[in-house]
KEDRENLUM-71645 format. One record per residue: residue in one letter; y, x, z of N, C-alpha, C in turn. Coordinates in pm, whole numbers, padded with zeros to 5 digits, always signed. Layout:
N
aYXZYXZYXZ/...
END
This chain:
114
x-01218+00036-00041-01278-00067-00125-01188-00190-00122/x-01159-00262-00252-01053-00387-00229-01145-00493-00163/x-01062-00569-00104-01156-00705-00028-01206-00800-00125/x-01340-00810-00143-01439-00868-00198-01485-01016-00138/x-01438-01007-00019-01483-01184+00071-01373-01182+00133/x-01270-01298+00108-01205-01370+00239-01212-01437+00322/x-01190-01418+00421-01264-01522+00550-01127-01571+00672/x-01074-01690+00648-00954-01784+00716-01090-01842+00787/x-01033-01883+00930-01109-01948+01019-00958-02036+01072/x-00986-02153+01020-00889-02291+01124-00970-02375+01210/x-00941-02389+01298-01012-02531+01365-01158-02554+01364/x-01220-02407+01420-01337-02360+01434-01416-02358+01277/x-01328-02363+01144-01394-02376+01000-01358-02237+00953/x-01467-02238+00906-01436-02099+00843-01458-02121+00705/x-01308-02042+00627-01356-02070+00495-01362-01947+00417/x-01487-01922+00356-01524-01801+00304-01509-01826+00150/x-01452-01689+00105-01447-01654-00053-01478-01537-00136/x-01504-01587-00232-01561-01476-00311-01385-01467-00386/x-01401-01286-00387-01226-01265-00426-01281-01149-00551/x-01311-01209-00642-01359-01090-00791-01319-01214-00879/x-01195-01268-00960-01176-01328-01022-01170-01286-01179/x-01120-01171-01164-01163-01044-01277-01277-01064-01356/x-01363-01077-01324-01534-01059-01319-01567-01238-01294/x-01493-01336-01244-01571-01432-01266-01630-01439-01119/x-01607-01405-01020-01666-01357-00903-01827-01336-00907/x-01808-01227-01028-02000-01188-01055-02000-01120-00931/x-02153-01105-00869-02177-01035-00778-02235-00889-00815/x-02213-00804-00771-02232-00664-00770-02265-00595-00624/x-02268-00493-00641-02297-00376-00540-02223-00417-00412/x-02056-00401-00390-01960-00422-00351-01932-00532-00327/x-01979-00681-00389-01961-00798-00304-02064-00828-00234/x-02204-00715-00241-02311-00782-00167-02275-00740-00038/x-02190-00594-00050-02160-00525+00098-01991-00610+00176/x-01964-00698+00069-01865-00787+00173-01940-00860+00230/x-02021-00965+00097-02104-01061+00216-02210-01058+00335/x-02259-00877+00313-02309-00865+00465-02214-00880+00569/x-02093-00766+00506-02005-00746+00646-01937-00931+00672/x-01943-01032+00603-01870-01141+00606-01983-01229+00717/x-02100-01236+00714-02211-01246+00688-02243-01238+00902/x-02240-01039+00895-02222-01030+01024-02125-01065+01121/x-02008-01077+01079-01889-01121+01150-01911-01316+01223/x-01907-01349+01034-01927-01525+01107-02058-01546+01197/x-02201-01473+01172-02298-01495+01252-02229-01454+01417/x-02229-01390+01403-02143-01344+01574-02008-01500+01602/x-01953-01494+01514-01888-01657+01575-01922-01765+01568/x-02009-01735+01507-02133-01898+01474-02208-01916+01606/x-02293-01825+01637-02340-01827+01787-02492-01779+01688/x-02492-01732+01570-02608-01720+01494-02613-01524+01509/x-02523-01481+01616-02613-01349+01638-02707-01263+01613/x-02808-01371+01695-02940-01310+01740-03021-01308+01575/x-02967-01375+01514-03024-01389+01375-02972-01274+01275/x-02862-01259+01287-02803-01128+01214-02850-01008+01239/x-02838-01007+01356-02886-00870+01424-03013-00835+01390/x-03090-00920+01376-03247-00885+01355-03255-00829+01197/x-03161-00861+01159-03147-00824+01002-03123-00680+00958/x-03022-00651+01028-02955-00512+01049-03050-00451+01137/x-03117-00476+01218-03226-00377+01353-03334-00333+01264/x-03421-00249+01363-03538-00216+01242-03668-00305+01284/x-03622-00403+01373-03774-00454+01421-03770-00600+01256/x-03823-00662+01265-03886-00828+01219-03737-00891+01182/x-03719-00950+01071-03618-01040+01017-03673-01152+01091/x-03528-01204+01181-03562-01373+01184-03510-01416+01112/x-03604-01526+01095-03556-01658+00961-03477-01724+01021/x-03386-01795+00895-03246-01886+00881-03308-01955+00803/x-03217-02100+00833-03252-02251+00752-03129-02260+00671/x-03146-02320+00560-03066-02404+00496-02922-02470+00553/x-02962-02547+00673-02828-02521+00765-02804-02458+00817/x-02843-02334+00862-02782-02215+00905-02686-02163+00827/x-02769-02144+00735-02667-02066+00594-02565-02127+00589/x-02513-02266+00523-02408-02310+00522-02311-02316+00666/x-02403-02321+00782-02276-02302+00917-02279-02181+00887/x-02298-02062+00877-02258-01987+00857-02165-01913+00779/x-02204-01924+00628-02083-01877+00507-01992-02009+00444/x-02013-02163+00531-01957-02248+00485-01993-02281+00322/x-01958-02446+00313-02006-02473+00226-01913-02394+00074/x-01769-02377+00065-01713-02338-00025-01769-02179-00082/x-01807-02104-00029-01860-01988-00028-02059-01960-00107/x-02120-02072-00030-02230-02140-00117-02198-02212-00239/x-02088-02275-00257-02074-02343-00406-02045-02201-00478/x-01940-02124-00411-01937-02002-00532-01981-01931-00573/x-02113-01885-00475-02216-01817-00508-02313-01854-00622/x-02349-02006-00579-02395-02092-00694-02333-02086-00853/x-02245-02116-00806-02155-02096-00960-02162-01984-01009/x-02130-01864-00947-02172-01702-01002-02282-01727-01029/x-02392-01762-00988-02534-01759-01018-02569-01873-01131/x-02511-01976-01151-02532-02118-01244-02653-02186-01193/x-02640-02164-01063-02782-02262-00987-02720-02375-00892/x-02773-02446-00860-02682-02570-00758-02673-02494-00666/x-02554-02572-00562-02566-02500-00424-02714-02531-00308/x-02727-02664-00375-02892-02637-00300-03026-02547-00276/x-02998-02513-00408-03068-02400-00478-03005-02309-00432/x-02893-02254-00433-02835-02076-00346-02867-02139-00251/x-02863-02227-00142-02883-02209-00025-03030-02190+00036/x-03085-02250-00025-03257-02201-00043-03256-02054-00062/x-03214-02036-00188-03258-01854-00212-03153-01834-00095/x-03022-01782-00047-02981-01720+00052-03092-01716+00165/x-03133-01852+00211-03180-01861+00334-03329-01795+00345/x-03391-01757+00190-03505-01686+00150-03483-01535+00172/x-03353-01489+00073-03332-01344+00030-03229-01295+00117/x-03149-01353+00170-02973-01286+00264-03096-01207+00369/x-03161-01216+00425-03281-01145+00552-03291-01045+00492/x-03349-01018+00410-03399-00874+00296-03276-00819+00265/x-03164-00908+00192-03059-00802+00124-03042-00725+00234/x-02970-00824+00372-02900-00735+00474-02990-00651+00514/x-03108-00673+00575-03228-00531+00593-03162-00447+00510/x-03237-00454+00355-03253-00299+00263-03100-00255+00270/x-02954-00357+00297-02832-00286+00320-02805-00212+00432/x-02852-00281+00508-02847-00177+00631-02920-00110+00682/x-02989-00014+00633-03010+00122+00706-03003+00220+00838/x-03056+00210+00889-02989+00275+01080-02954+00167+01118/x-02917+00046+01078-02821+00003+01166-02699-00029+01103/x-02678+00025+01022-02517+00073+00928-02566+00016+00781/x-02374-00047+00721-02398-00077+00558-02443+00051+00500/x-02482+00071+00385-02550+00188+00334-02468+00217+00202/
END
C-alpha cells in the first residue's frame, strides 16, 4: 500500500500528513487505515497509550478530548482533515474526538487493522 500519512517527529513535535494529493487528500478506505496505524504509533509516544489500546482491545472505548486529539495527530494533520472534510478544525477535532474511538474499534478486529 503507498504511504497515506507522514509522520516527522523533531523536538518532541510531531508533524502528521495526509499524503493523497491526487485526490485532494480525500479520505478513503486506505487513509483511514494510515490514520489508525499513524494514530497508534503517536498515541504510544504521546504517553496516550492506554487510550489507543482500548480502541483496538475488545473491552470499552476510552474517551479522548479535544486536546488529546490535537497532542496527538498535531495540529497540521487536524487542519487537513478539516479541509478534506470543509469543516473547521474545531469542528474535526470534535468529530475525531467523537468518531476516531469507533473508526479504530470497527478497524480493528482481533486486535489487528482489518
Amino acid at each position: 500500500m503507498e504511504q497515506r500519512v507522514s509522520i516527522s517527529i523533531s523536538d518532541g513535535i510531531a508533524d502528521v500528513r495526509l499524503v493523497r494529493a491526487d485526490k485532494m487528500n480525500a479520505l478513503d478506505a486506505a487513509m483511514f487505515d494510515a490514520i489508525v496505524a499513524a494514530t497508534e504509533r503517536l498515541a504510544h509516544e504521546k504517553g496516550l497509550g492506554e487510550i489507543a489500546s482500548s480502541w483496538v482491545s475488545s473491552g470499552q472505548n476510552l474517551p479522548i478530548s479535544e486536546d488529546q486529539i490535537h497532542q496527538m495527530l498535531g495540529s497540521p494533520m487536524v487542519q487537513q482533515i478539516a479541509a478534506s472534510c470543509g469543516i473547521s478544525p474545531q469542528d474535526a477535532s470534535s468529530k475525531l474526538a467523537q468518531f476516531l474511538p469507533m473508526i479504530v474499534d470497527h478497524l480493528t478486529p482481533q486486535g489487528k487493522v482489518a
